[in-house]
Every structure is written in C-alpha cells, then in structure tokens.
LOZAFI-253646 format. One line per field, with one value per residue (C-alpha): residue number from 1; z, x, y negated. Coordinates in pm, 1 decimal, padded with zeros to 6 digits. Each point is the difference from the previous one (the first is absolute). Example, Ala and Ser with C-alpha at 12.3 -4.5 7.8 and 13.67 -1.06 7.14 Angstrom:
pos	(1,2) $
pz	(00780.0,-00066.0) $
px	(01230.0,00137.0) $
py	(00450.0,-00344.0) $
***
This chain:
pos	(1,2,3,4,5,6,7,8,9,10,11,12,13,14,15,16,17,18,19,20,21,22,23,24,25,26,27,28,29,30,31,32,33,34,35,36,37,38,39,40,41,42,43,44,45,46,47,48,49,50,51,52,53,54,55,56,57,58,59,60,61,62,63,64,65,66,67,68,69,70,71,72,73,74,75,76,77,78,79,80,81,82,83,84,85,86,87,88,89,90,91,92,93,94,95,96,97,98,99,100,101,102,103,104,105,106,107,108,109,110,111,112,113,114,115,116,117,118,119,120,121,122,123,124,125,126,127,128,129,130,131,132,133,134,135,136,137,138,139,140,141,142,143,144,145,146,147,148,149,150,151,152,153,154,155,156,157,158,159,160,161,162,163,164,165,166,167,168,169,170,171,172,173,174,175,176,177,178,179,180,181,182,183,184,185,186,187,188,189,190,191,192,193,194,195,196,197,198,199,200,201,202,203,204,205,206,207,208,209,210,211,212,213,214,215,216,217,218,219,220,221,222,223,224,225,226,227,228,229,230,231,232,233,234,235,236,237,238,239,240,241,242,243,244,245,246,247,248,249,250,251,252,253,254,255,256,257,258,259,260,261,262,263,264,265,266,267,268,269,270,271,272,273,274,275,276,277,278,279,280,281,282,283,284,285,286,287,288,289,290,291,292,293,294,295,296,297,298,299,300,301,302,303,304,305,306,307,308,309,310,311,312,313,314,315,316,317,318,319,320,321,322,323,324,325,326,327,328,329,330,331,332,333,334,335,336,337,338,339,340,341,342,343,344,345,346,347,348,349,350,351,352,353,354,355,356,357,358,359,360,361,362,363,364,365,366,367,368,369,370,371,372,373,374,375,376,377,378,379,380,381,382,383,384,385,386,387,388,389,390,391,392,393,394,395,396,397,398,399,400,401,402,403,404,405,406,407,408,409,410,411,412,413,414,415,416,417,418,419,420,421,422,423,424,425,426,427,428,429,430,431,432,433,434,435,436,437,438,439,440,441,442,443,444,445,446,447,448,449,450,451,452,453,454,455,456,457,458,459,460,461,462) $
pz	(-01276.1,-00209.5,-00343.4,-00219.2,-00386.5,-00180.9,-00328.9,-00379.4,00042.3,-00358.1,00065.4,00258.9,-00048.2,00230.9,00022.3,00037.4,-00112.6,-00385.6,00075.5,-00130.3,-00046.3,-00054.1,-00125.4,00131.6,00288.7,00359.9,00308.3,00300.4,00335.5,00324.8,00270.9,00001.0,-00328.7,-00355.1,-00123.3,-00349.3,-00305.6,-00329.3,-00306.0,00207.6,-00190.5,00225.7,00330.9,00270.6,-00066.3,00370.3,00335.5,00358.8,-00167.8,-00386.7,-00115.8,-00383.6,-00182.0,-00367.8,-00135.3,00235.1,00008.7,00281.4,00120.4,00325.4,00258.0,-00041.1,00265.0,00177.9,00106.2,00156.7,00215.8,00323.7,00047.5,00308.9,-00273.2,-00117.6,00294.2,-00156.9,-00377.6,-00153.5,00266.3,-00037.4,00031.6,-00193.4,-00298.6,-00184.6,00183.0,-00078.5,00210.8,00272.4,00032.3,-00011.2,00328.3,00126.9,00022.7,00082.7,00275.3,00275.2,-00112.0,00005.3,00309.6,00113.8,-00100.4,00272.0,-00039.8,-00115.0,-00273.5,-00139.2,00012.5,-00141.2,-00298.0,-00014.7,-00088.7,-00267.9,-00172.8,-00045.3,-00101.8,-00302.5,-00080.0,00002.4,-00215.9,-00216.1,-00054.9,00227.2,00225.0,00175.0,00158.6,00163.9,00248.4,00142.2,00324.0,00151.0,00260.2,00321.4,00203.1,00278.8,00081.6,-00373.7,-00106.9,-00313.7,00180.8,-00095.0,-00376.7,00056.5,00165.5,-00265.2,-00253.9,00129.6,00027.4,-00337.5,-00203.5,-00130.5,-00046.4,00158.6,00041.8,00308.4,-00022.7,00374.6,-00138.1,00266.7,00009.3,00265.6,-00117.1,00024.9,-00066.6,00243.2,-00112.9,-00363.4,-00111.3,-00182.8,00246.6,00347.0,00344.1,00102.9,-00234.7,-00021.2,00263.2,00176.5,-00222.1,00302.0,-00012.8,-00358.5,00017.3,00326.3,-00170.8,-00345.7,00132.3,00202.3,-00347.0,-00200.4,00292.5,00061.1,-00363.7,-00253.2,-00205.7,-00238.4,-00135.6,-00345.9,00000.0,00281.6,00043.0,00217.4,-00039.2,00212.9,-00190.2,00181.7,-00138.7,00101.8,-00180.3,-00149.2,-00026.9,00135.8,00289.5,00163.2,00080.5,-00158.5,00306.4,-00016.4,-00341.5,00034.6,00310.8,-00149.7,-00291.4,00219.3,00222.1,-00337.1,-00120.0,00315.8,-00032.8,-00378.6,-00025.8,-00300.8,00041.1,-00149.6,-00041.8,-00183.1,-00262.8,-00272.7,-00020.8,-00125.8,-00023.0,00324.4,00092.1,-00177.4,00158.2,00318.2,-00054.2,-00155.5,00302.1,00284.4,-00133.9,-00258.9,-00256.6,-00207.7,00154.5,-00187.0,00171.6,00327.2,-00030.1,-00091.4,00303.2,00229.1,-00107.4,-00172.3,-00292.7,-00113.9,-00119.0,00351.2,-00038.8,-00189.8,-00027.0,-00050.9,-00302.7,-00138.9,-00215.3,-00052.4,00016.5,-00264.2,-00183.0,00232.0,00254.8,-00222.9,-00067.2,00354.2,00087.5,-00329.5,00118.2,00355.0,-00065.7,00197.3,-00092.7,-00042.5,00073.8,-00271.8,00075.2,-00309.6,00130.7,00336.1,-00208.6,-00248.7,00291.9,00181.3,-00311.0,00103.7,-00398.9,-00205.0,00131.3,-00235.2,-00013.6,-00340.9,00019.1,00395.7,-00164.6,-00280.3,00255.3,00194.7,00283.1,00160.0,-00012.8,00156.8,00027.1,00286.0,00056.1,00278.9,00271.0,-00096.6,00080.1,-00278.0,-00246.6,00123.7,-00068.6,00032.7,-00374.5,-00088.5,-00395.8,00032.0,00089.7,-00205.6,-00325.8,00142.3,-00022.6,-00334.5,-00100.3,00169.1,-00092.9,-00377.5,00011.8,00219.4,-00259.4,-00247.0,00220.5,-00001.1,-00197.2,-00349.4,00093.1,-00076.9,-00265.7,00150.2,00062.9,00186.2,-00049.1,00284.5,00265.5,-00099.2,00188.7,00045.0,00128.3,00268.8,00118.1,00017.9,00238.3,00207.4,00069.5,-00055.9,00035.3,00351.2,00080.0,-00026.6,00171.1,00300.5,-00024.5,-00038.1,-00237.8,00051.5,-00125.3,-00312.5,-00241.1,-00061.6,00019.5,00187.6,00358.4,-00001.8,00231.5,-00094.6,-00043.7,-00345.1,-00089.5,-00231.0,-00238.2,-00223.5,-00375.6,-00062.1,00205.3,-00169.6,00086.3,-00226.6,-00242.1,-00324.2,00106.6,00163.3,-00327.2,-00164.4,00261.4,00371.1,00186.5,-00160.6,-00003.5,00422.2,00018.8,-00295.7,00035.5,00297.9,00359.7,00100.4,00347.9,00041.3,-00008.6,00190.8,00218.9,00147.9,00250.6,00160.9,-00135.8,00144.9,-00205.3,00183.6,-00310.9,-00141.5,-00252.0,00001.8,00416.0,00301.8,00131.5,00333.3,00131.8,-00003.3,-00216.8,00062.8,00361.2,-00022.6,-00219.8,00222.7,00266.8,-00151.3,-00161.1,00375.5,00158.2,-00291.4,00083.5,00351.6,-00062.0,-00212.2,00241.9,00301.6,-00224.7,-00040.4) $
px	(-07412.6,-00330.4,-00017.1,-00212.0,-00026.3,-00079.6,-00121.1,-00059.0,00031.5,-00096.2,00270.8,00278.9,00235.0,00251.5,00214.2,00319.1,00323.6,-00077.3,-00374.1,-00120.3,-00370.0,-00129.7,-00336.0,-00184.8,00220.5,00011.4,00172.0,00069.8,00031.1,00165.5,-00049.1,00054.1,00222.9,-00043.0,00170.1,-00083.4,-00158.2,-00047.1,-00201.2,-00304.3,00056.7,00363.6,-00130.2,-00167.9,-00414.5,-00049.5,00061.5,-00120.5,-00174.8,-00083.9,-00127.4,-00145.0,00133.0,-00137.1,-00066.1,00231.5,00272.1,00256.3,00214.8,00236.1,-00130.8,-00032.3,00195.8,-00133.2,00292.2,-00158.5,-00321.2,-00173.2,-00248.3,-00187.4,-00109.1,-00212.7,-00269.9,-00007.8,-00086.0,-00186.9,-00007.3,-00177.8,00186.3,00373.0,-00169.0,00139.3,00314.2,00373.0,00257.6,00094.4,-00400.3,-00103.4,00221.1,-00092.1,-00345.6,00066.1,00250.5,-00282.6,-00224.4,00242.8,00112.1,-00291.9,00155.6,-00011.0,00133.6,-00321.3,-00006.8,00354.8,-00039.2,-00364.8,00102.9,00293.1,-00150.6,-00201.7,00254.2,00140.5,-00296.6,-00073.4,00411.3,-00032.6,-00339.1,00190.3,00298.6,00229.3,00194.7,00296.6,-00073.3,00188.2,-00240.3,00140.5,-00166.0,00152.1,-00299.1,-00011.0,-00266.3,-00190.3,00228.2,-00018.7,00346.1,00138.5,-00076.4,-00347.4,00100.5,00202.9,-00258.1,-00281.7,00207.4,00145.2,-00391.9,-00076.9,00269.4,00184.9,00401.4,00069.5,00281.8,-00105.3,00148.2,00009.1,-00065.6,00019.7,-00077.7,00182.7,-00014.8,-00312.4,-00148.8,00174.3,00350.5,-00109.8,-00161.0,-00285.6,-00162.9,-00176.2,00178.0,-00226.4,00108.6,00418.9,00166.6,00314.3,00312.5,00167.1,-00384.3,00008.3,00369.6,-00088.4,-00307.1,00164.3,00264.7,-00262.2,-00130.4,00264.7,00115.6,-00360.8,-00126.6,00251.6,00064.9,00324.8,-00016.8,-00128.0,-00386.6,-00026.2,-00398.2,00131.2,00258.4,00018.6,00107.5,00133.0,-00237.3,00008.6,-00315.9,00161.8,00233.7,-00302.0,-00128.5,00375.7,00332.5,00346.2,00110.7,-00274.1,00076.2,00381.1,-00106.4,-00250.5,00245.1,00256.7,-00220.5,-00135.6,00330.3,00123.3,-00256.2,-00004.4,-00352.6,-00131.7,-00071.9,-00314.5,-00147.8,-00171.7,00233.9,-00078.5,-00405.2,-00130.1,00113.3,-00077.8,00251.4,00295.6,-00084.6,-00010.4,00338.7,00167.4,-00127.1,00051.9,00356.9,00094.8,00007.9,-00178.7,-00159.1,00271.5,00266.6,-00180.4,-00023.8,00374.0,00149.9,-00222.3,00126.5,-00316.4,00133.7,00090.8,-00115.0,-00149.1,-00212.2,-00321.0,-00254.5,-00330.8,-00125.6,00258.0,-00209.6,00235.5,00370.6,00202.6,00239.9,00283.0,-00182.4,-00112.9,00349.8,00113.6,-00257.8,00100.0,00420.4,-00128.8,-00269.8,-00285.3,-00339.6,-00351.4,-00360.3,-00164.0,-00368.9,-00177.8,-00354.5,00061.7,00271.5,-00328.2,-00253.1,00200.6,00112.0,00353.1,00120.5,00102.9,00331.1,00290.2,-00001.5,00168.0,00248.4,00081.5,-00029.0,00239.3,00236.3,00017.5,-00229.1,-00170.0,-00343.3,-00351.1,-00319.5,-00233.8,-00367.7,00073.4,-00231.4,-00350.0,-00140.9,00260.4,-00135.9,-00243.3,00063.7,00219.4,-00044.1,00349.8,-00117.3,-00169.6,00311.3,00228.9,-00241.6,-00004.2,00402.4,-00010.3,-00248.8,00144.7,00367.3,-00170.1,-00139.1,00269.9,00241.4,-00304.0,00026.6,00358.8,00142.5,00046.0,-00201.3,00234.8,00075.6,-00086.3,-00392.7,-00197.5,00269.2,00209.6,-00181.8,-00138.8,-00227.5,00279.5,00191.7,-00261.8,-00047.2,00337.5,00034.5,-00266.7,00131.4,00415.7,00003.3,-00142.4,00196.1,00337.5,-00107.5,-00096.0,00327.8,-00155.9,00150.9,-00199.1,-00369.5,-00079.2,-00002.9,-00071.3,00261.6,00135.7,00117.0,-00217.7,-00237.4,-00357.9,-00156.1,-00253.6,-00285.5,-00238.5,-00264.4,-00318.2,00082.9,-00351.7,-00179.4,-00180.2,00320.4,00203.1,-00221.6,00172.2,00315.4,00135.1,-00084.5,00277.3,00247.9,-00098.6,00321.5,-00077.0,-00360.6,00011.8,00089.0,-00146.5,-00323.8,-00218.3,00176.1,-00118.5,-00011.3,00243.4,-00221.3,00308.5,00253.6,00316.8,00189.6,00334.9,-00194.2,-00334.6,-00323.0,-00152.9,-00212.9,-00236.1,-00190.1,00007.6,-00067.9,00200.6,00070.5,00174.8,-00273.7,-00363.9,-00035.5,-00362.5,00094.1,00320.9,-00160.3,-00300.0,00232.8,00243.5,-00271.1,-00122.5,00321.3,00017.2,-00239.6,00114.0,00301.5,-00153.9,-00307.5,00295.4,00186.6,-00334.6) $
py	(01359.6,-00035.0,-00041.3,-00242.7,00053.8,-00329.2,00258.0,-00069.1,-00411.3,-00169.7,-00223.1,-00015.1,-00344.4,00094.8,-00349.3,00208.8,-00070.4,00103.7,-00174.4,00388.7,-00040.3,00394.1,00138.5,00272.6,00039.7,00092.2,-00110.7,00228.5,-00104.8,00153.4,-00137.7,-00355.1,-00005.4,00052.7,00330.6,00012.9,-00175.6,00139.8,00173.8,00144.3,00308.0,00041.0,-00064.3,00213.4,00024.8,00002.4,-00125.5,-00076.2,-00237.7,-00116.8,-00345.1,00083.1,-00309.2,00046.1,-00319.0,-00193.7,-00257.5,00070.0,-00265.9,-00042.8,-00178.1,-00365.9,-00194.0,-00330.6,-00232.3,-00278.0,-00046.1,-00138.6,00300.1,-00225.8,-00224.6,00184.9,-00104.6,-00373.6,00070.8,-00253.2,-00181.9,-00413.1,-00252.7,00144.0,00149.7,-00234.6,-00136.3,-00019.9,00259.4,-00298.8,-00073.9,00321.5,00090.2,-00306.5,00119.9,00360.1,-00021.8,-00084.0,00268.0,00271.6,-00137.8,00253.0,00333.6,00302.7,00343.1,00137.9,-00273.9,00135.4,00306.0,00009.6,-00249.2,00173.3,00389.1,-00210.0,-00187.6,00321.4,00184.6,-00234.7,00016.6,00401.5,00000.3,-00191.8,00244.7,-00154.0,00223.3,-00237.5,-00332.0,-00272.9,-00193.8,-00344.1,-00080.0,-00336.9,-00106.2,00208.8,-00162.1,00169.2,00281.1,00124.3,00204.8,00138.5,00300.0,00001.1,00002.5,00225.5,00258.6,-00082.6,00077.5,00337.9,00062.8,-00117.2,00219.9,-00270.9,-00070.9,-00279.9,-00264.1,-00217.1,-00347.5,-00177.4,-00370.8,-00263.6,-00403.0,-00182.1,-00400.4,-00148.7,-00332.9,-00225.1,00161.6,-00112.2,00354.1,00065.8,00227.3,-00129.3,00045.6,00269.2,00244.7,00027.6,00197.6,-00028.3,00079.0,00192.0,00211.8,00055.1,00183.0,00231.2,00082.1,00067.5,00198.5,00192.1,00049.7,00134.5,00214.8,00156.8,00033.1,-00027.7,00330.6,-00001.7,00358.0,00122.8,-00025.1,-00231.9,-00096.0,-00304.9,-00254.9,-00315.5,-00312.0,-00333.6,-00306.0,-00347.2,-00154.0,-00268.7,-00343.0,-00225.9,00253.3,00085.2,-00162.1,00028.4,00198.1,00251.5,00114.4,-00001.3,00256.6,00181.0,00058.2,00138.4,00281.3,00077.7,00102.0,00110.0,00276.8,00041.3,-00120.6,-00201.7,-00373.5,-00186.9,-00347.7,-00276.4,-00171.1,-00285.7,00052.5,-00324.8,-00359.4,-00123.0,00307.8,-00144.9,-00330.9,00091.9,00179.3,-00360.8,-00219.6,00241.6,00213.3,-00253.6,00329.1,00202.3,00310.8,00261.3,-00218.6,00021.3,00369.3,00004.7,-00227.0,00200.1,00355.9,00112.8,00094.2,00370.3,00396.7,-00030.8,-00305.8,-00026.7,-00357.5,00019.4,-00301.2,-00160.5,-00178.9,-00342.3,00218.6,-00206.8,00143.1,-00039.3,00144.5,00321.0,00025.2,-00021.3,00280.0,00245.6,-00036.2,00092.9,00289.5,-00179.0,00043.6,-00110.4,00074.4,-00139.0,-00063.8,-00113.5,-00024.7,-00210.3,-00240.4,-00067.7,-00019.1,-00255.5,-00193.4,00056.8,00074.9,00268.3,00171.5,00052.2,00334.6,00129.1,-00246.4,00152.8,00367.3,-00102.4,-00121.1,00329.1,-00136.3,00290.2,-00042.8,00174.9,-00084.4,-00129.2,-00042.4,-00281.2,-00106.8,00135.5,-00353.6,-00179.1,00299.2,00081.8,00412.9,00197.7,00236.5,00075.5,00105.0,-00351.9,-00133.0,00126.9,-00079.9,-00360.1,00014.6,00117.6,-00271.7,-00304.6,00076.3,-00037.9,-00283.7,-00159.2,00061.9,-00167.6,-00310.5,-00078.5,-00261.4,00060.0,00320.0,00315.3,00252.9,00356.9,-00095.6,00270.4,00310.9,-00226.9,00144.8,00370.9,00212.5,00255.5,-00262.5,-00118.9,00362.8,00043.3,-00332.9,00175.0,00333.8,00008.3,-00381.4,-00004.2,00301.0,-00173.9,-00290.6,00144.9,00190.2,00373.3,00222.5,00256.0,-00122.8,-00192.7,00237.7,00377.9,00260.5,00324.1,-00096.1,-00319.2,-00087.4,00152.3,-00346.8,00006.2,-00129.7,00192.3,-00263.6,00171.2,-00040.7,00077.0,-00263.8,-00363.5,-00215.2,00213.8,00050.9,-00027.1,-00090.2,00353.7,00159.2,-00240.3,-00068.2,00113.7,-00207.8,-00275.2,-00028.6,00079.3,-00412.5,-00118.1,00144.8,-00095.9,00114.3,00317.4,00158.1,00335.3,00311.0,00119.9,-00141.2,00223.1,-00104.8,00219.1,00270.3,-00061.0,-00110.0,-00295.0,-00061.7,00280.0,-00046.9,-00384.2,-00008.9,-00042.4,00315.2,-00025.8,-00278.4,-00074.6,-00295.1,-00161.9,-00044.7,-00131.1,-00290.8,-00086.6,00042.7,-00270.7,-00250.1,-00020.3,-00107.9,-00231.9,-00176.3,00054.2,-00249.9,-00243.6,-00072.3,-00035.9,-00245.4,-00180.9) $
***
C-alpha cells in the first residue's frame, strides 16, 4: 500500500473524540486509512508521496447529506427565480421531464466537482425523476469516475396530479417498478464494509409525490437489506398543510405511522418540526439534512436547528438541489448555518439569552463533518483519526480570504471569513484536488459540456 504524508500542517482540527486541534503537525496515510497524526517532529519525513502543508488548516472531509446533483442543469433558471418550494416544482417538473443519461451523468461529475473544490469528500445525491431510460446507474458511474464517496439514494415519485400529487402524470413511475429497480439497486451497488465509496439508500421523494403504500414498502426492503432510508419531511408551510388535509397529521406523525422513524432514517429540511416532533425524532435517533441555503432561497424558514441538536437529534448538513441553492460550496454552506441559526435565535419571541455564541463556528463545522457522518450512518468518516477513512481537506492560511483571521484563530476564521476553495481535497487516500484543481477530471470541458445540455433541456421544454 502507498503512503501519503499530509507534513508540517499550521493547523490540523481533527473533530475527534477529545476535538484535539494540533499545530505544526502531520498526518500519515496508508493506503486508504489514516495511520497516524501528531507533532511533525514524531512522524516519518517521507513517503510515496508528500503534500508540504506549512501554512495550512487541515480538516476531515466535509460531508454533504442532501442533494439533487441533476439540478444543477436548471440554475437560475426564468420563470422560478423567485418562487415558493410547491411553485417552484410546479415549474420545474416539465423541464426536467427532459433528462437523458448523458444529462445525469454530465451534471452529475459537476455537482461533484464544485462539492470537492469546496472540501467536500462524501455526498448523498437524491435522484427521484428517471425519464428517458436515465438510472441511478449513471450516478453511480460518474461518481466512481470523479473520486468521490458516495451514498446513492434511489428516490422515486409514483402519485401524480390526477391522484392529488404535486408532480404531473408523466413523471411518477409504477410503485411495483420503483421496488424491482431499488432492489436491483441495493443488490448491484450497495457496499456495507469499512470505507465503502458506495452506499445505496431507499428514498421516496416525499408525502405529496408517493402513496402511503409505497413508503410502508420502501421502508421494509430498506430494512430488509440494512440500507438507510431518506426523504422530504416538514419543508415549508404549504408542507404541513398538505400533510393536515391529505393525512389529517402533522408530518412527524406521518413519518411515525408509516415506519420512518429510527437510527436508520434521516429527512432532509425540517424546517416547521415542532417540538413534539423534534422530540419524537431525538427518542428515535432519526436525523436531518439541514440545508440552510435552499430553505432561504425558497422562503421555506429558518429550521430549528439548536433546539433539534439540544434534543439529541442527529444532524448533517446538505447543499440541496443546486437549482433551490443554486451551489453546491459546502464552506458556503456551513457559514450560512452558522449565520442563520444566529439570527434565527435573534428572531424568536422574546429573542433569547445566548446571542451569537448559540451557534459557533466550531459547532457548524462540526455539523458538517461528524454531524453528516452519523446521519448517513458511517462511523468510519467524519473526523480525523488512525483507522479512519483518509477523507481531508487541506485550505491556504495564507491566501486574501483569510487574511487576518488565520493569524488569530484559523478554525474559526475558515467560516467566518469569506468561503474559500480547498487547495487540497483527499478522498480514501487519493488527492482529487491539487493545488486548488480537480485532479482526476478535466474541468473546462466538463462545464461547456454541461452548460450545453442545459440549454439542451430548457429549449425542449420550450
């Protein structure tokens, strides 16, 4: 097995179990695992290969919990720039009704890209629209191509419209279809052992898109299998209304009655979970993808997050759908955690007594990188350690976003300074980032290549 020496870091913030945060120090990989971390002065000067990390901040690997990578082809799109979630579906349902393979795939490998630039090392992707012969297969490949860790969720819509669903006819699938397919899934893909690249997830989009039946199902392969389970839950108002007239119950209860509760369950938003629903998910070890930027780009609110932390909900982060964000930065997002949990503690009533130190930047990174870990039920990424996967991300202390804030504090200032990109990115042991580029793909190809079959799908929408 190779070796990598991470050597002479200004800063390495481990997020272990004692949260050790270590200057001058050095990391050595083997293989695909971390064997050592300490003093630079105790560990070996050489290796197959040495990345000089002098005036550095090392941190594990940020992980992504929640996203819809194909989104990424309808950024900015007119006409839901400035729409609600229930609108904004509306108007993007027909367009991505368009999606081939090579769309996926393409939109896919750049999603990614931006996430690795970014530091991020593990994603979760949610695809739930298979038009046109397009498979979860085709995440699957780009992302074995790509370099990244990846949990593959197999989403699935199977009421439309004229079943009382949000999305149209053409795009929901039949519910015998979406269980074949899943299984085929799990059975083909799924990976269970220590340092798994891929895991298969089982992810019915969400209480307005499928029936009762299909999640009671889904539920039960999942588990049949020992494969996570994913989904929408509680994202804005119209949510929780929909959930009252059409279940007669809040969207925790829902959840509940329908088995989707438990250490093998996570829900992406989660915006309007009340307090008996937060404490319904902390008794039962289910977790949340909390997306900051698409819950403030859609309007949807500000999600309770220390009060679900407090509680002993697990909690990670997610970028969501790149056109509800529309990016897909992971620093960026978990600054924008940091931030909104502040001021959404300002805006309560009677405002609160702890003020800013309620949500710290310690505590952000920590919901990005052990936080995610636990919710997509891997033990062995998150944070930095002997045994653990080799997943780190390497920033430049010396660079203009940091300027005079690394000199003081070089954790902290990493989300309270502006976002910067990763001058290095590790993943099992292999840099995909070097010196702040993709490594393992030719970037300026990949995005002409994807901003033409953007416009591709809108102009066939047209």
């Amino acid at each position: 097995m190779g070796t990598l020496l991470i050597r002479n870091a200004q800063c390495v913030a481990t997020f272990d179990d004692r949260r050790s945060e270590l200057r001058n120090a050095s990391i050595l990989i083997r293989g695909q695992r971390v064997e050592a971390i300490g003093p630079a002065a105790d560990l070996p000067q050489e290796a197959d290969e040495v990345i000089d990390a002098r005036g550095h901040l090392v941190v594990p690997g940020l992980v992504n919990t929640h996203h819809h990578m194909y989104q990424s082809l309808t950024r900015a799109i007119p006409g839901v720039q400035d729409a609600e979630l229930f609108s904004w579906l509306r108007g993007l349902y027909p367009i991505w009704a368009g999606l081939t393979p090579e769309m996926v795939q393409v939109s896919t490998q750049l999603a990614m890209a931006e996430l690795l630039l970014s530091g991020c090392t593990t994603s979760s992707d949610h695809l739930y629209i298979y038009p046109n012969g397009v498979r979860l297969d085709d995440s699957i490949e780009a992302a074995q191509q790509i370099g990244m860790r990846f949990v593959a969720s197999r989403g699935s819509m199977s009421v439309g419209a004229s079943q009382g669903g949000l999305p149209p006819d053409s795009v929901v699938e039949r519910e015998d279809a979406i269980l074949k397919d899943t299984q085929r899934l799990i059975e083909t893909w799924h990976d269970a052992s220590h340092g798994a690249m891929v895991n298969v997830a089982v992810a019915p989009c969400s209480p307005f898109s499928v029936s009762r039946d299909l999640m009671r199902e889904s539920a039960a392969l999942a588990r049949s299998f020992g494969v996570r389970l994913h989904t929408h839950l509680a994202e804005n108002d119209h949510d929780i209304a929909y959930s009252r007239e059409k279940f007669n119950c809040t969207p925790a209860e829902y959840a509940q009655d329908l088995g989707w509760l438990g250490h093998d369950v996570w829900h992406a938003h989660c915006v309007k979970l009340d307090e008996a629903g937060i404490g319904l998910f902390a008794r039962t070890r289910t977790g949340v993808a909390h997306c900051p930027c698409s819950n403030m780009r859609l309007a949807s609110g500000i999600a309770p997050i220390r009060r679900m932390i407090d509680a002993g909900v697990p909690v990670g982060l997610g970028v969501d759908g790149s056109a509800s964000n529309d990016g897909a930065h992971m620093v960026n997002e978990a600054r924008q955690a940091l931030l909104l949990a502040r001021v959404g503690r300002a805006l309560e009533p009677f405002g609160c007594d702890h003020g800013p130190a309620e949500m710290t930047a310690r505590n952000a990174l920590e919901i990005a990188t052990r936080g995610g870990a636990q919710v997509l039920g891997r033990s062995d990424i998150g944070h930095l350690a002997p045994g653990m996967c080799a997943d780190l991300a390497l920033f430049d202390l010396r660079t203009l976003n940091f300027a005079g804030g690394a000199v003081h504090d070089p954790v902290a200032s990493l989300l309270l300074c502006a976002s910067p990109g990763a001058a290095y990115t590790v993943v099992n042991g292999r840099v995909v980032v070097r010196e702040g580029q993709l490594a393992t793909l030719e970037l300026g190809p990949l995005v002409e290549r994807h901003n033409r079959l953007a416009l591709q799908l809108a102009q066939a929408a047209r």
